[in-house]
Backbone as ProteinMPNN parsed JSONL, in Angstrom:
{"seq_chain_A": "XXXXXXXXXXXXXXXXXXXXXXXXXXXXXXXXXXXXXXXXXXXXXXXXXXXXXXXXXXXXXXXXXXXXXXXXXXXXXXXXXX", "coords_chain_A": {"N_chain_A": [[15.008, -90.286, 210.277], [14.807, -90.117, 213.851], [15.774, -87.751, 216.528], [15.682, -89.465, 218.528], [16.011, -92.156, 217.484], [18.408, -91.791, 216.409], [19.594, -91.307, 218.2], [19.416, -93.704, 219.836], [20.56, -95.398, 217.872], [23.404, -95.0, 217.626], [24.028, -95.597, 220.454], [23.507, -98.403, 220.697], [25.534, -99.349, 218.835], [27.906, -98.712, 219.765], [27.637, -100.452, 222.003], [27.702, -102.528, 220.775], [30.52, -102.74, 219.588], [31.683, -102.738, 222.38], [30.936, -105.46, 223.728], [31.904, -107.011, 221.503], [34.739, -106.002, 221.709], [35.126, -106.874, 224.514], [34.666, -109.796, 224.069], [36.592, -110.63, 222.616], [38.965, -109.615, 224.213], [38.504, -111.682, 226.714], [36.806, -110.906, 228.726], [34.322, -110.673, 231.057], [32.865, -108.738, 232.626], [33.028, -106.351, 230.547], [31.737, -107.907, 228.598], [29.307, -107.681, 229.737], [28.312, -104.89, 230.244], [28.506, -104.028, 227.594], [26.467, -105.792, 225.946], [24.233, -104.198, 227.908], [24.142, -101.893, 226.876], [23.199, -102.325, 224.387], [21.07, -102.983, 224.596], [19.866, -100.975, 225.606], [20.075, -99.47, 223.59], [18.515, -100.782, 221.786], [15.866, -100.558, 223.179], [15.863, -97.443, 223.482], [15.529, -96.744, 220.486], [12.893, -98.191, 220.009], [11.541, -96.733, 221.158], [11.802, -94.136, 219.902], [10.612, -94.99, 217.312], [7.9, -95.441, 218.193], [7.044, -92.691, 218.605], [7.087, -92.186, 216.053], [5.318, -93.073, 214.806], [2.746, -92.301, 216.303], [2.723, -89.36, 215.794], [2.413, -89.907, 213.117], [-0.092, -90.689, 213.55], [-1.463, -88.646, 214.945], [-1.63, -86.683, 212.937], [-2.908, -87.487, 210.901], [-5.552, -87.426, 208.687], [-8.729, -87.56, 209.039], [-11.318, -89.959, 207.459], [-13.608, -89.543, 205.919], [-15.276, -87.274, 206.699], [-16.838, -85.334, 206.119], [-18.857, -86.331, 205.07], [-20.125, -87.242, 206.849], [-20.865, -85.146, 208.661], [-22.646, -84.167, 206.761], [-24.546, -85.552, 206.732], [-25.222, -85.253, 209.567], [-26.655, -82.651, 209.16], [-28.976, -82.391, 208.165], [-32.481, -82.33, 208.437], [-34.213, -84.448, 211.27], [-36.732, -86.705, 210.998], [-39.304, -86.735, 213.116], [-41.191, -89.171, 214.695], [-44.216, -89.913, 216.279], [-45.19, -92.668, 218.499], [-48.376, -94.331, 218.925]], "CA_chain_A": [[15.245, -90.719, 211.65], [14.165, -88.463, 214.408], [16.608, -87.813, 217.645], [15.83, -90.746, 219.702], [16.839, -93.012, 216.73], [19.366, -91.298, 216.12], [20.545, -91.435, 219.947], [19.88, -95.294, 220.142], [21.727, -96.31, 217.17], [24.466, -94.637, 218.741], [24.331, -96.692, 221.562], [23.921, -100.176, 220.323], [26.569, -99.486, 217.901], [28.804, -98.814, 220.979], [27.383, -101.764, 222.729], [28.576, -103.95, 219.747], [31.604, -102.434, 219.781], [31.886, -102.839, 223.547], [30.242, -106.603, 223.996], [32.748, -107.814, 220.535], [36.127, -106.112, 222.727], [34.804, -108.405, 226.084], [34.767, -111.679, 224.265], [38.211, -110.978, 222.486], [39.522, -109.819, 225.746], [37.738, -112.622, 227.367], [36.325, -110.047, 230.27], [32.977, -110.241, 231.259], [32.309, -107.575, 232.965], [32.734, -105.531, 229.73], [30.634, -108.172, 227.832], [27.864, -107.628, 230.3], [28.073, -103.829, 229.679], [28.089, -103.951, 225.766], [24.883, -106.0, 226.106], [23.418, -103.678, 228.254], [24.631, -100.526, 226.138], [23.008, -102.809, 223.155], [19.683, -103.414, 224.879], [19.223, -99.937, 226.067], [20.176, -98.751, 222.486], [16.749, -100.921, 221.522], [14.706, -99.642, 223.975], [15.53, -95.913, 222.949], [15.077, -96.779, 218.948], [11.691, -98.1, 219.937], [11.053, -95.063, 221.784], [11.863, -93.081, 218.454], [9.666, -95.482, 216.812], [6.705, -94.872, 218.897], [7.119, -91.143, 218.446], [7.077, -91.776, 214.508], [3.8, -93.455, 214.615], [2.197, -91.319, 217.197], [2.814, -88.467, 214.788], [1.362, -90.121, 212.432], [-2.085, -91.124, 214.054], [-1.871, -87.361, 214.996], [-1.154, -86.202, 211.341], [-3.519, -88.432, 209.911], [-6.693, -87.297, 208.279], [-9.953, -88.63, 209.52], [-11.752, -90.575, 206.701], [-15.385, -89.576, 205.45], [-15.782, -86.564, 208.085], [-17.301, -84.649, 205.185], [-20.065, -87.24, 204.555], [-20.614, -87.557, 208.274], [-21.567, -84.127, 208.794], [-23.739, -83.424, 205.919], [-25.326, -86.543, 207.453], [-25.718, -84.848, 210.739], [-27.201, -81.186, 209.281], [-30.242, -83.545, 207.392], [-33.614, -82.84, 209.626], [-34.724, -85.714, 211.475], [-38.524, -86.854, 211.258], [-39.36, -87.343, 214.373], [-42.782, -89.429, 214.697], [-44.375, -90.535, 217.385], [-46.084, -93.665, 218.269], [-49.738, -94.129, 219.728]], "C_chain_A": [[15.167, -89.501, 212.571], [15.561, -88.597, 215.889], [16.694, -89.174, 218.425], [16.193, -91.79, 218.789], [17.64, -93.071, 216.656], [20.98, -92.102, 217.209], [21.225, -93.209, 219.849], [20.372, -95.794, 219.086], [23.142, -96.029, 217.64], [25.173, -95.435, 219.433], [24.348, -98.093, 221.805], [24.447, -99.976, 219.632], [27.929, -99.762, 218.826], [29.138, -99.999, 221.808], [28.255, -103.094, 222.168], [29.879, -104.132, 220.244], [32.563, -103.375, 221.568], [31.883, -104.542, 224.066], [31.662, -107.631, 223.33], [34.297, -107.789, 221.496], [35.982, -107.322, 223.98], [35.377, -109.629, 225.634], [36.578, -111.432, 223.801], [39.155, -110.839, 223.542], [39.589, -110.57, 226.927], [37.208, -112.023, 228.748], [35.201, -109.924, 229.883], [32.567, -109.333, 231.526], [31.726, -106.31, 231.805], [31.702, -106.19, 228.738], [29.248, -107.783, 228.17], [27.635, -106.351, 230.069], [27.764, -103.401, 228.438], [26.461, -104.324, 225.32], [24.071, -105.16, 226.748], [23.032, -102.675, 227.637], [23.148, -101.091, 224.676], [21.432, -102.859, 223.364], [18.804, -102.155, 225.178], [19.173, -98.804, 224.699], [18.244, -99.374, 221.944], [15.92, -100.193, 221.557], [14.738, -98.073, 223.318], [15.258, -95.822, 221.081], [13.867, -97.317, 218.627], [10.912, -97.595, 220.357], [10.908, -94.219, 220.394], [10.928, -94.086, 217.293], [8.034, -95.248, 217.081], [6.588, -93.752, 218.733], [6.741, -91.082, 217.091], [5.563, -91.936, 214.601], [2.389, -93.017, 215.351], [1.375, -89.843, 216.54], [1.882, -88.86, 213.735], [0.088, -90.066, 212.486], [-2.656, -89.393, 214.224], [-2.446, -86.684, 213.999], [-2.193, -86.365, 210.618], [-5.081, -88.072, 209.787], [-7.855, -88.056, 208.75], [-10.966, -88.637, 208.415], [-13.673, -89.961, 207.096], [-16.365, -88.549, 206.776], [-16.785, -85.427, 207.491], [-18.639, -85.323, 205.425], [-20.983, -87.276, 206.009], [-21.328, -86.22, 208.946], [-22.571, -83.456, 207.968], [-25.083, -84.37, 206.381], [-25.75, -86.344, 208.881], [-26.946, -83.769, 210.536], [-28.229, -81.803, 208.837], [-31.236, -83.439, 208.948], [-34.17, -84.112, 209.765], [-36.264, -85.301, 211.718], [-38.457, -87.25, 212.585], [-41.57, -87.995, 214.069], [-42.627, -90.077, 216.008], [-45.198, -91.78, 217.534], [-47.296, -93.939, 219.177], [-50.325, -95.713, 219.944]], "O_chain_A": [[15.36, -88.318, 212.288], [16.154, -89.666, 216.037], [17.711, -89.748, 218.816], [16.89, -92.601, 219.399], [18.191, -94.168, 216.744], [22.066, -92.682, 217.192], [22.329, -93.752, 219.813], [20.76, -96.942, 219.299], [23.899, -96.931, 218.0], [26.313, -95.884, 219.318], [24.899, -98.774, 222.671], [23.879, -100.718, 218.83], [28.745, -100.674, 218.699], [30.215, -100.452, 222.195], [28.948, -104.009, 222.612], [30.364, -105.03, 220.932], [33.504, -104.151, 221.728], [32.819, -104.891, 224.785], [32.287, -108.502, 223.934], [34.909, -108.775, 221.908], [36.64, -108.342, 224.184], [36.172, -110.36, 226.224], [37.545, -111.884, 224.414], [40.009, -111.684, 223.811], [40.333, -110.383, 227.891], [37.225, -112.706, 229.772], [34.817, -109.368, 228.854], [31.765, -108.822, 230.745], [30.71, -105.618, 231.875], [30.916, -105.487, 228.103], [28.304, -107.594, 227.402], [26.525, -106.27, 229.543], [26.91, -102.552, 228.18], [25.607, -103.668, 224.724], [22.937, -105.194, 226.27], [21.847, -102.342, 227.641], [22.352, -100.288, 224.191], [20.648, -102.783, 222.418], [17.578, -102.086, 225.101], [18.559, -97.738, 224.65], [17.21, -98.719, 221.809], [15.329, -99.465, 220.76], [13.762, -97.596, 222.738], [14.808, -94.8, 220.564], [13.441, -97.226, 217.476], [9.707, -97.755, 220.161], [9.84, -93.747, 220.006], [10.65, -93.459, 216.271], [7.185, -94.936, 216.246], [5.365, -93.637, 218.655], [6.104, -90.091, 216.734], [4.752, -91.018, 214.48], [1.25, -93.34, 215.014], [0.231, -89.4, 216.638], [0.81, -88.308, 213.487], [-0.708, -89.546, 211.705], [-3.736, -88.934, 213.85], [-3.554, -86.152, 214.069], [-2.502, -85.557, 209.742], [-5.834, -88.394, 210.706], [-7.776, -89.284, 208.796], [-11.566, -87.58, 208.219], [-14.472, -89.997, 208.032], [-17.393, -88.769, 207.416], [-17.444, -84.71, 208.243], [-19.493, -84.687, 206.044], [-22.206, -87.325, 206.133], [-22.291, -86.347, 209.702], [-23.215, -82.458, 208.293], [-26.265, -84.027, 206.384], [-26.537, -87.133, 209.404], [-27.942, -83.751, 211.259], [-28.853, -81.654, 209.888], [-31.052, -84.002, 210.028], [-34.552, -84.823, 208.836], [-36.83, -84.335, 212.23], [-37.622, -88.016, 213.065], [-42.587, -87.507, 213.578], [-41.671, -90.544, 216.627], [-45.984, -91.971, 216.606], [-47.07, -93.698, 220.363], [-51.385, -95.902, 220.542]]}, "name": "protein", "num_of_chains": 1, "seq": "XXXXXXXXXXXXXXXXXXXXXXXXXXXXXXXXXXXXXXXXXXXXXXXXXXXXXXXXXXXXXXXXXXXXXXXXXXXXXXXXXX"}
């Protein structure tokens, strides 16, 4: 898990936390905060998701680049037509 996962589990853990006190307390206000805490924890753990796979694509070897250049250095015939 990289920082921003990290962060947003964090914060929808809090949210829970926060959302579960509301209803037993029966106060909205704090339910509506827990949810928000919970939604913004998402958002930043699919931020740190996007970052993983980003990395990756970066990371990630490009397939048959060997083959593709020995396939470039190969003189071309050139003919012409009359």
């Amino acid at each position: 898990m990289d920082k921003y996962q990290t962060k947003g589990m964090c914060i929808y853990l809090a949210g829970i936390v926060e959302e579960t006190t509301g209803k037993l307390l029966r106060n909205s206000r704090r339910q509506v905060k827990g949810y928000q805490k919970k939604l913004t924890g998402q958002a930043i753990m699919a931020l740190g998701d996007a970052h993983r796979a980003l990395k990756r694509c970066i990371n990630a070897p490009i397939p048959e680049t060997e083959k593709n250049l020995r396939i470039a250095e190969r003189p071309i015939r050139q003919m012409s037509k009359l």
